[in-house]
C-alpha positions, 0 to 999 in steps of 0.5 A: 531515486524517484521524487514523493508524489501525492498519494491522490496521484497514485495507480489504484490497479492493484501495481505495486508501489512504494508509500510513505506513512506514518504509524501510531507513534507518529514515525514515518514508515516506508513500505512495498504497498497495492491498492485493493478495491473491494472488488479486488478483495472480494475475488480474493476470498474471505469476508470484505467490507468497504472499510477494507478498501485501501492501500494495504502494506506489508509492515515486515516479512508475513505481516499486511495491514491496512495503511494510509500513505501520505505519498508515494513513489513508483516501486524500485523494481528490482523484485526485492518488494516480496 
């Protein structure tokens, strides 16, 4: 398994990547998350802001929100992250 890195260092490309963060209760979660630019959500569709810039996880199987990781990891690649 590959070491934590500082979520600083991570791929802001729109790869996917596994990241470490902690929820409103304070536990540590672990997800499959992309760095979306407002750019990058604006092509998507819909109305963005620059407050929906950032990583965004999905925290079960239909389910994504915004997330601030505290680390990160290369995603294992193994095509289980959707």
């Amino acid at each position: 398994m590959a070491a934590r890195k500082p979520i600083e260092t991570a791929p802001k490309d729109g790869s996917k990547v596994t990241v470490y963060w902690k929820d409103s209760d304070g536990v540590m979660n672990e997800s499959i998350a992309q760095y979306r630019s407002l750019d990058r959500l604006k092509a998507a569709g819909g109305d963005w802001d620059e407050n929906d810039t950032g990583w965004w996880a999905y925290t079960d199987g239909h389910t994504q929100r915004k997330v601030k990781p505290i680390s990160w990891r290369p995603a294992s690649g193994d095509g289980d992250d959707e």
